[in-house]
N, C-alpha and C positions, 0 to 999 in steps of 0.2 A: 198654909204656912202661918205660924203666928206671928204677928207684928213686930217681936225683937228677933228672933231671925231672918225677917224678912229684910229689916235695918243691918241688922250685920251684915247679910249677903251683899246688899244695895252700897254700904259701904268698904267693903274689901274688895267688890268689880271697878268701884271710880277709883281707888287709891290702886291699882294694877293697870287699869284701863283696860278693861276685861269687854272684848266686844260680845262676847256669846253670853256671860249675863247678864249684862247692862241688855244686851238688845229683850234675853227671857224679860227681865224686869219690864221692859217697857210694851210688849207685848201683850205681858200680864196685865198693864194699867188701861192700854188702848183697849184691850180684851173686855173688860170686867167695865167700862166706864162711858164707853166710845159704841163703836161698832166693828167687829173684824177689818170691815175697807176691802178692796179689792188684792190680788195678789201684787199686783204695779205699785199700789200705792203704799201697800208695807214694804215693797224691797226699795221704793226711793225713799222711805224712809230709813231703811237703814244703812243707806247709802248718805243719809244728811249726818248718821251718828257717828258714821266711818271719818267725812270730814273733819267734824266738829271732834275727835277723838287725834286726827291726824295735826291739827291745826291746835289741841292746848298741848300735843306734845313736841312741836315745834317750841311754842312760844313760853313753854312750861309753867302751862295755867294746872293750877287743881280743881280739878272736877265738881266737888264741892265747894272751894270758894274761889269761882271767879272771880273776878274783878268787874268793874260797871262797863268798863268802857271793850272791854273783850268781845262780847255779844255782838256788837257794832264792826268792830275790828272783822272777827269772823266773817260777815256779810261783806265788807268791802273786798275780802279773801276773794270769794266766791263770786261774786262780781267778775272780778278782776281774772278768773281763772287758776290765781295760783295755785291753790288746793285740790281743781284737776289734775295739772300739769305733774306737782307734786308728786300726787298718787301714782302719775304713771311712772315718773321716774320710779318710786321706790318698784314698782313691778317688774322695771325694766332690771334694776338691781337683783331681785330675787331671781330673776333667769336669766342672770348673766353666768353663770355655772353652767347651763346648758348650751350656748353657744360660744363661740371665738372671739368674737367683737360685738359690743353697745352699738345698739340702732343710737342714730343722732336725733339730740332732743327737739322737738320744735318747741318756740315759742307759746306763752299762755294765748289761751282763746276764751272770751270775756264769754258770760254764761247770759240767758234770757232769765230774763226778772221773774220766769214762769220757773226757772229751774231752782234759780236761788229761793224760790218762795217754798215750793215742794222740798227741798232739803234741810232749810229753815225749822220747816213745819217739823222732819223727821228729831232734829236736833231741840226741840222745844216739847216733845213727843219723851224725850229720855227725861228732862227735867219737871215732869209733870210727874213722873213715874219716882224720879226720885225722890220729891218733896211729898209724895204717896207714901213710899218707903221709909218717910222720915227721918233722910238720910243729909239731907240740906235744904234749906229754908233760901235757896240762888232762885233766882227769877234773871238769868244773862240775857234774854231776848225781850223782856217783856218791853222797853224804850225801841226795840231795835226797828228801823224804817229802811226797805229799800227800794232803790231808784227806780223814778218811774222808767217805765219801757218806752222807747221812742219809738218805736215802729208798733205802727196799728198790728190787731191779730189779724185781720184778714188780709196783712198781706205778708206775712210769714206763714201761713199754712193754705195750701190748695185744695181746690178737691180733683178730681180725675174727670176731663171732658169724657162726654158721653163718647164719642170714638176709641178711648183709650178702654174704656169700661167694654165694650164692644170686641178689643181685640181681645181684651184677657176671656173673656166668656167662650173664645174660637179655641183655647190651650187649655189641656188640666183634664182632669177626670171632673167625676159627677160630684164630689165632694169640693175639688174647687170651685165647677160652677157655682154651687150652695152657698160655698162661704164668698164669693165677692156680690153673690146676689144679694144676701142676707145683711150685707152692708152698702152694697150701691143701691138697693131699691127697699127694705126695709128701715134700713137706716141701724143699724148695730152695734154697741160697740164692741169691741175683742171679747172681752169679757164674758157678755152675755151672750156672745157667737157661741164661745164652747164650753156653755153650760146647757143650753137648748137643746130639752130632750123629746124623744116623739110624743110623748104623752101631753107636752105643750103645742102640738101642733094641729089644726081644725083644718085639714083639707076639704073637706066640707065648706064650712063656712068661708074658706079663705081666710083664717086668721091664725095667728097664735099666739101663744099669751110669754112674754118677756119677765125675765129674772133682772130687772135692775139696781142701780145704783142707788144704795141704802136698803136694799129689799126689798123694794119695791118694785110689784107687779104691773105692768101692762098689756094690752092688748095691739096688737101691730096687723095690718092688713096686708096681707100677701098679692103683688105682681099678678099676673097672670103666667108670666117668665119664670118667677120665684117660685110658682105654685107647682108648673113642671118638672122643675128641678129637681123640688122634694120629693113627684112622683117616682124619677129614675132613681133615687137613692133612696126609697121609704123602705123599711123593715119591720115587719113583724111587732117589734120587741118594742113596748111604748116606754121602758125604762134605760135604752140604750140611748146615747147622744148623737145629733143630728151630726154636728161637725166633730165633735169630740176632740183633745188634745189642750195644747195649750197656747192664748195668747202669741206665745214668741215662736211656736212651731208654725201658728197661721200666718203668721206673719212674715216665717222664712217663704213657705212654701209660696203667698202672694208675691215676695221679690224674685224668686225663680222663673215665675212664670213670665216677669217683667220682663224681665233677662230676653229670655223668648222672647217674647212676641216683640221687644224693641219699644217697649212702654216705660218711661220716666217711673222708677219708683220713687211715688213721696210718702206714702205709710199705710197700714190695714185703717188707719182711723180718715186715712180721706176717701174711703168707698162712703161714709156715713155722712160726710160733707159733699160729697156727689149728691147722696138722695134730699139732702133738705135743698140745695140749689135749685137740684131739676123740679122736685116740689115749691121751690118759690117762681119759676120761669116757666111754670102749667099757670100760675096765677093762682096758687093756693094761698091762704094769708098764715100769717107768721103765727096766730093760732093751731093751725092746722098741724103744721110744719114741728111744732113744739111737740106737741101731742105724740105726734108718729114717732118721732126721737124720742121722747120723756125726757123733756129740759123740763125742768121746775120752775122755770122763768122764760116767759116771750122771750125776754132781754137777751136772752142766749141766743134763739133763733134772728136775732138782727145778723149774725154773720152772713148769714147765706143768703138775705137779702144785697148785701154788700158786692156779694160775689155773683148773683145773678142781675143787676142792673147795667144793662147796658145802653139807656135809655139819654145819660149824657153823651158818653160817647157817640152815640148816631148822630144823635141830633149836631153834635159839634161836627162833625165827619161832613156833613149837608151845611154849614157856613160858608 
């Protein structure tokens, strides 16, 4: 597209508030600039442009020129929950034609500074795209700070005790065992679960080699558990997918199985916080640990050092 159409379009989506081209637009920009991202992290992104489209038509900001202090504003929004809460009302509106009576509203529910950061990101994701588009010279978030998180991450997210990983392994077909193996003991995340195809896989060797984050390639050691898994579901076909489907599909199917078996579910991404714990509580070091995951940083792997120490508690336990 040429440059002054690409401007006219960029500006006739902000002046409508046009979600499906602002979102093309910004897709295009993330596309050609960036890196595709994962499917999660494009749809919370344009889940931040939903907000941030919902919230200047509230407060009837122009898309093009905000104001300074708006940016800021918006984060406090979002904090605060009201631009959840918002959103659901307007939903609940749009299918109030289908039933008799409005469900009652509850109250705002304040968001984690991980959510507001990620939707942030998505709504800073549009004006990079538009100042691309040469559509407005706004920088709304560039000042914008939000609050620190008072609760440590390691104790907002778990991982699954080896008992509970135990039951789910006893329910499911061989494609379930696969995919809670492939994240309690390879360590996975959704992503690269159901992108992993056989021709990535060295039952041989015990190994197979991982599609990660950024595209980058690793090599991950298979169980001996993990290793039979693959045998009962292995096929022919080295270009068909192990797990196959998508993220949110593995993700129902693991709370299904919770259901059954009477296991807490806390998410597909805490089988992958199982295996680095159980790997720091064998006494593998935070090197180790990194590697098997593909963190880009030890630093990442401190969590599951957090979560496998048990070693004040005893000792206080014995005072």
């Amino acid at each position: 597209m040429e440059p002054e159409q690409r401007r006219r379009d960029a500006v006739r989506a902000a002046r409508d508030r046009d979600l499906v081209n602002l979102w093309s637009l910004t897709v295009a920009h993330h596309t050609l600039h960036s890196s595709q991202g994962s499917r999660h992290t494009l749809r919370t992104y344009r889940n931040g442009l939903r907000f941030w489209l919902l919230f200047t038509e509230r407060h009837a900001v122009g898309l093009l020129r905000p104001k300074a202090d708006q940016g800021s504003l918006f984060a406090r929004e979002l904090e605060a929950g009201l631009l959840v809460l918002e959103r659901k009302r307007k939903t609940r509106v749009d299918a109030k034609l289908a039933t008799s009576r409005a469900t009652p509203a509850s109250g705002p529910r304040p968001l984690s500074t991980s959510s507001v950061n990620v939707y942030l990101a998505g709504a800073r994701a549009l004006y990079r795209a538009l100042r691309w588009a040469d559509a407005t010279d706004a920088d709304p978030f560039r000042d914008v700070k939000v609050k620190a998180d008072q609760v440590a991450r390691w104790d907002k997210r778990f991982p699954y005790p080896q008992p509970a990983i135990e039951a789910l392994l006893q329910t499911g077909d061989a494609r379930h065992r696969v995919t809670v193996l492939l994240g309690a003991h390879a360590g996975l995340r959704a992503s690269e679960m159901v992108k992993l195809k056989w021709s990535d896989v060295e039952l041989e060797a015990s190994r197979l080699q991982v599609l990660g984050k950024g595209n980058k390639r690793r090599w991950v050691s298979l169980s001996a558990s993990l290793k039979r898994a693959l045998l009962e579901r292995r096929t022919e076909s080295a270009d068909l997918l192990v797990v196959g489907g998508t993220p949110e599909a593995a993700r129902l199917r693991l709370r299904r199985v919770c259901l059954q078996t009477n296991v807490p579910f806390l998410s597909l991404h805490a089988l992958r916080h199982s295996a680095g714990t159980r790997l720091v509580k064998s006494g593998r070091s935070l090197q180790d640990v990194a590697r098997h995951l593909g963190h880009a940083s030890v630093a990442t792997a401190e969590i599951y050092a957090k979560w496998a120490d048990e070693g004040l508690k005893n000792e206080l336990e014995n005072w």
